[in-house]
Every structure is written in structure tokens, then in C-alpha cells.
C-alpha positions as CSV (number, residue, x, y, z in Angstrom):
1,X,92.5,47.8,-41.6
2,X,95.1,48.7,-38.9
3,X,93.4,49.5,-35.6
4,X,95.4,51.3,-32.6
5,X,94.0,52.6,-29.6
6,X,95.3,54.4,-26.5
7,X,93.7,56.3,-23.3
8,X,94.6,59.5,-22.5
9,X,94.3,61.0,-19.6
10,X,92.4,64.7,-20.7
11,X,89.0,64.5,-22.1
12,X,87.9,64.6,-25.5
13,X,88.1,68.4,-26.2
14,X,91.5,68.7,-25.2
15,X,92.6,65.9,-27.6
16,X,90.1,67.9,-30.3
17,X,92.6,70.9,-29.3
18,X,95.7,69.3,-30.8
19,X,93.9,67.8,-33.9
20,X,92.3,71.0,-34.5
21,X,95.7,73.0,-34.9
22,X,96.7,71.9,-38.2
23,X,100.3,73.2,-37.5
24,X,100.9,71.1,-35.1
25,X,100.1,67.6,-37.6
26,X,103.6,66.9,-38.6
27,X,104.8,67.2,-34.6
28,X,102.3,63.9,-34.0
29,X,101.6,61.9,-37.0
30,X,104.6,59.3,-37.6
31,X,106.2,60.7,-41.4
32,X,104.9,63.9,-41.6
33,X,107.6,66.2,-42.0
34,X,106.9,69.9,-42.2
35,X,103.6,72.0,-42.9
36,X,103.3,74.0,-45.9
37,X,99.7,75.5,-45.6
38,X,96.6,74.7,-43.2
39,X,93.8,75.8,-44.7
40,X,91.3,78.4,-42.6
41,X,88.6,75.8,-41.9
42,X,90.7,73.1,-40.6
43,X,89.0,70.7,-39.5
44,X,85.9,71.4,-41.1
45,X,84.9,68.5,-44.1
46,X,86.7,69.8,-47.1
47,X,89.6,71.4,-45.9
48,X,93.2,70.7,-46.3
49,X,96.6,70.5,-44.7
50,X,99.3,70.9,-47.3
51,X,102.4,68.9,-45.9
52,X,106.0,67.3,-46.6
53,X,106.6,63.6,-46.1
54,X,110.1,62.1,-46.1
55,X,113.4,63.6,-44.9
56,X,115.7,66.4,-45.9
57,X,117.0,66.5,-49.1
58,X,114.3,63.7,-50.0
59,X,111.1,65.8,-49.3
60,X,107.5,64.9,-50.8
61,X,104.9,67.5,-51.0
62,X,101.4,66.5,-50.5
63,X,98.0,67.3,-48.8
64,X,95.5,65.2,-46.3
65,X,92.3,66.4,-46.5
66,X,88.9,66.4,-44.3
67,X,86.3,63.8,-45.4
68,X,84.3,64.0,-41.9
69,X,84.5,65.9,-38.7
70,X,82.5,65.1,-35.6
71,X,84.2,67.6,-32.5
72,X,85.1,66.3,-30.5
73,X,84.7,63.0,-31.6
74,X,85.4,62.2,-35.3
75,X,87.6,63.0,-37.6
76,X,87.6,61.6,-40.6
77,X,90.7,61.8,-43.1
78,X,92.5,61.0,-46.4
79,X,96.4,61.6,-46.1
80,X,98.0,61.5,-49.2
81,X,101.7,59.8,-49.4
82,X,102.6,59.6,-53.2
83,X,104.4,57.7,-54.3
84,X,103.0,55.1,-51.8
85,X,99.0,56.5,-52.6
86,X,96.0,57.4,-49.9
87,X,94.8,56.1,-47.0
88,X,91.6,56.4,-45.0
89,X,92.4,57.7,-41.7
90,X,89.6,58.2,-38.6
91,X,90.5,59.3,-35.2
92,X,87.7,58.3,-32.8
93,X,87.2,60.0,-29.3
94,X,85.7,58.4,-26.8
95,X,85.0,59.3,-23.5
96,X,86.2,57.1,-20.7
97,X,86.6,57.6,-16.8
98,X,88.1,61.1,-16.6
99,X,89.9,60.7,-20.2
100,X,89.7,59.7,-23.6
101,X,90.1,56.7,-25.6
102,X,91.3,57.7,-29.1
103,X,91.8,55.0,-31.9
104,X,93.4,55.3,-35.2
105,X,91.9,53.2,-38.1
106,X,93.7,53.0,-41.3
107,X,93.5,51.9,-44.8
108,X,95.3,52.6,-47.8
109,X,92.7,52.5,-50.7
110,X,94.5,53.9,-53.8
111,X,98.1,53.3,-55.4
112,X,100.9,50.4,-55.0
113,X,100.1,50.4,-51.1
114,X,96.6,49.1,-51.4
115,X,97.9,46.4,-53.2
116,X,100.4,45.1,-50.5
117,X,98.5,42.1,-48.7
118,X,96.8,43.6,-45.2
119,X,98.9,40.6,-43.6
120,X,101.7,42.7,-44.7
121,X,101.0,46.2,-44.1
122,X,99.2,46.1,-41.0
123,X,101.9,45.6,-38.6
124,X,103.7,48.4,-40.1
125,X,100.8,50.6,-40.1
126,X,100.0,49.4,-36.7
127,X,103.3,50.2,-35.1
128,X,103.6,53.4,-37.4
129,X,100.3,54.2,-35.2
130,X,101.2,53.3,-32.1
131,X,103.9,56.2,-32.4
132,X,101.4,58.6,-33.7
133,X,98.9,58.0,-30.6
134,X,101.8,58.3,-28.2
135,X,102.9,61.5,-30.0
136,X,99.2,62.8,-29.4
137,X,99.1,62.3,-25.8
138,X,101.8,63.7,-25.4
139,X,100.6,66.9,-26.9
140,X,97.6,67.0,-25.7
141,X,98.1,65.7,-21.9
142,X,100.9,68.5,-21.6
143,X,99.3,71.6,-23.3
């Protein structure tokens, strides 16, 4: 499993602010390219964003849906990448000083990427990652 963390300098419900606006998923998370549909009770358990991955002309659709949510500290998700498969994603918030520290776990657990070696993926994922979290702070340290 690839673990990333960062600290960001807003608290925990501020950070909850940016994850909670499912439009705004494709502006942080590293391959997401465009929003389709957010469902009404994002982030509630259940609920779905409905999403593009890839670039222009060579867009994907496909959904990442809610398995847990803790606000303003959990969130539990599976994004959905086909051809690649799923992967277990969960965003922790923690509180530190006057900020947060978030970390991103991921897994793949269905389809051709869970059958590349972790060796293998996990620096991609982890870099991926790194991009994302950076991405988020910037979002939500500047709203």
C-alpha cells in the first residue's frame, strides 16, 4: 500500500470543505479529468462521483464511490480506473498544531493493476500522491 502524507496549514474542516465538493475532485486528484455527475449525498457512504480519466480525445468514463465517511476525518473510497481496475483509497485528517495532517493510502485490489508487484506500483502511486496532496492544499489553504 502507498502511503503519502502532508501538513496543511487550515484545520480539518477546511480540508473536509474541498473533499466534500465533489466538483472540485478532478481539480486535486492526479488523472481525474472532468466531472460528469456528483451525486446529492456526496460524501455520505454510498454515494458516487461520476468522472472522466485520461485526456482529450482518449477519455474514460468511470465512478469512485463512498465506502466510509468520518467528517472531518475519514473518508474512505473506491476510485474506479478501467481498464487499470479499483483501488482502495482513504484520506485521513488529523489534527496537528494549528493544521492538519492528511494522508493518502492506496491499494489497487481488482483488475491487471493489483497484479503489478507493490515493489512496482508503489513509487508511482506514491508520487501520483504526492501531486494529489499538494493539489489539496492548495485548494484548501487558499479558499
Amino acid at each position: 500500500m502507498a502511503t503519502v502524507e502532508r501538513v496543511m496549514t487550515v484545520s480539518p474542516e477546511k480540508v473536509w470543505e474541498v473533499l466534500a465538493d465533489g466538483w472540485l475532485y478532478p481539480v486535486w486528484v492526479v488523472g481525474a479529468s472532468r466531472m460528469r455527475e456528483v451525486d446529492e449525498t456526496w460524501p455520505a457512504e454510498d454515494a458516487k462521483l461520476h468522472h472522466s480519466v485520461g485526456s482529450w480525445p482518449m477519455l474514460l468514463d468511470d465512478t469512485t464511490s463512498v465506502i466510509a465517511s468520518e467528517e472531518p476525518r475519514e473518508l474512505v473510497l473506491t476510485a474506479r480506473g478501467w481498464p487499470m481496475g479499483e483501488a482502495r483509497v482513504t484520506l485521513t485528517l488529523v489534527p496537528e498544531g494549528a493544521g492538519t495532517r492528511v494522508t493518502i493510502e492506496e491499494e489497487a485490489v481488482s483488475g491487471p493493476g493489483a497484479l503489478v508487484p507493490r515493489l512496482v506500483a508503489d513509487p508511482g502511486i506514491a508520487w501520483r500522491n504526492t501531486e494529489t496532496l499538494r493539489r489539496l492544499a492548495y485548494l484548501a489553504e487558499r479558499r
